[in-house]
C-alpha positions in Angstrom: 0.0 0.0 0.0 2.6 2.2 0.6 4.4 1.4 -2.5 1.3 2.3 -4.4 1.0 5.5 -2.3 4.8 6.4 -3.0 4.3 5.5 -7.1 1.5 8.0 -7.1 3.1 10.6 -5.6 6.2 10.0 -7.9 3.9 9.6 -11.0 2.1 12.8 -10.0 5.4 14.8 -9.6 6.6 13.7 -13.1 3.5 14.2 -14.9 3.9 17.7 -13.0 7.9 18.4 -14.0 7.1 16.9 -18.2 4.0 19.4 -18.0 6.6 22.6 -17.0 8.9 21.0 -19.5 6.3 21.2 -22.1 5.8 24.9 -21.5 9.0 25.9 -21.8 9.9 26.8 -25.5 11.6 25.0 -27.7 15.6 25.9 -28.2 17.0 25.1 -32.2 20.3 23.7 -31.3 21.5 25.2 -35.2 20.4 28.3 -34.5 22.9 28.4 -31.1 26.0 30.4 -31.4 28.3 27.2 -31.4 30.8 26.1 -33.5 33.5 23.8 -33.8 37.0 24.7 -34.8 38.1 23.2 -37.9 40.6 20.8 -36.5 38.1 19.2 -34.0 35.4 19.1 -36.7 37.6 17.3 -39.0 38.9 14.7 -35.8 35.5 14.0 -35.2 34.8 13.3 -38.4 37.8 10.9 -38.3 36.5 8.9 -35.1 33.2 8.4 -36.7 34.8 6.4 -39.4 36.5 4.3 -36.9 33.3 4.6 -34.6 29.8 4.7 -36.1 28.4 6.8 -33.3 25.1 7.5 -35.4 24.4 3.7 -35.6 25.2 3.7 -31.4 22.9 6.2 -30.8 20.1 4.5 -32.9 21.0 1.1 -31.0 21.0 2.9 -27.7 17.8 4.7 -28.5 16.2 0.9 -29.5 17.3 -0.4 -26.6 16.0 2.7 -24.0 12.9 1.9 -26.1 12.1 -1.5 -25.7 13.4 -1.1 -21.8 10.2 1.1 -21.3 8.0 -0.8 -23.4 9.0 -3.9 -21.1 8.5 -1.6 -17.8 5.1 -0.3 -19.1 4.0 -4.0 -19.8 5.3 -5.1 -16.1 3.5 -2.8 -14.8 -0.3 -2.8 -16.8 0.5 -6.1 -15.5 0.8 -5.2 -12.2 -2.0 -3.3 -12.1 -4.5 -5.9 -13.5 -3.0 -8.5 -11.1 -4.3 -5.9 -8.4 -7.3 -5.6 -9.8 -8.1 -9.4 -10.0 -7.8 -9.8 -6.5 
């Protein structure tokens, strides 16, 4: 009971901090004032040769994914095993 007490008051304050998050506006990251010097542009571009960082970030974005989809299926789960009873 006190678990369920706890994940509603933790559910509530994150539905409260993605709701101030969601009013906030929304910052273009091209449109910043930041650029790379040459030589670190072109070293970068060297490493991702050697290290496919876009195709880590799209395994590591798979992976987050399916870790909340598995999360959000535990816990439907949960909730219609409490339900039963």
């Amino acid at each position: 009971m006190i678990a369920d007490f706890l994940g509603f008051i933790t559910g509530g304050a994150l539905s409260l901090v993605l709701l101030l998050l969601g009013l906030l506006p929304t910052v273009d990251i091209s449109s910043l004032p930041i650029v790379l010097p040459e030589p670190v542009a072109r070293a970068l571009a060297a490493l991702n040769w050697f290290v496919p960082i876009g195709d880590m970030v799209a395994m590591l974005t798979w992976w987050i994914a399916l870790l909340v989809a598995v999360n959000v299926f535990l816990f439907v789960k949960r909730l219609l095993d409490m339900a039963k009873k």
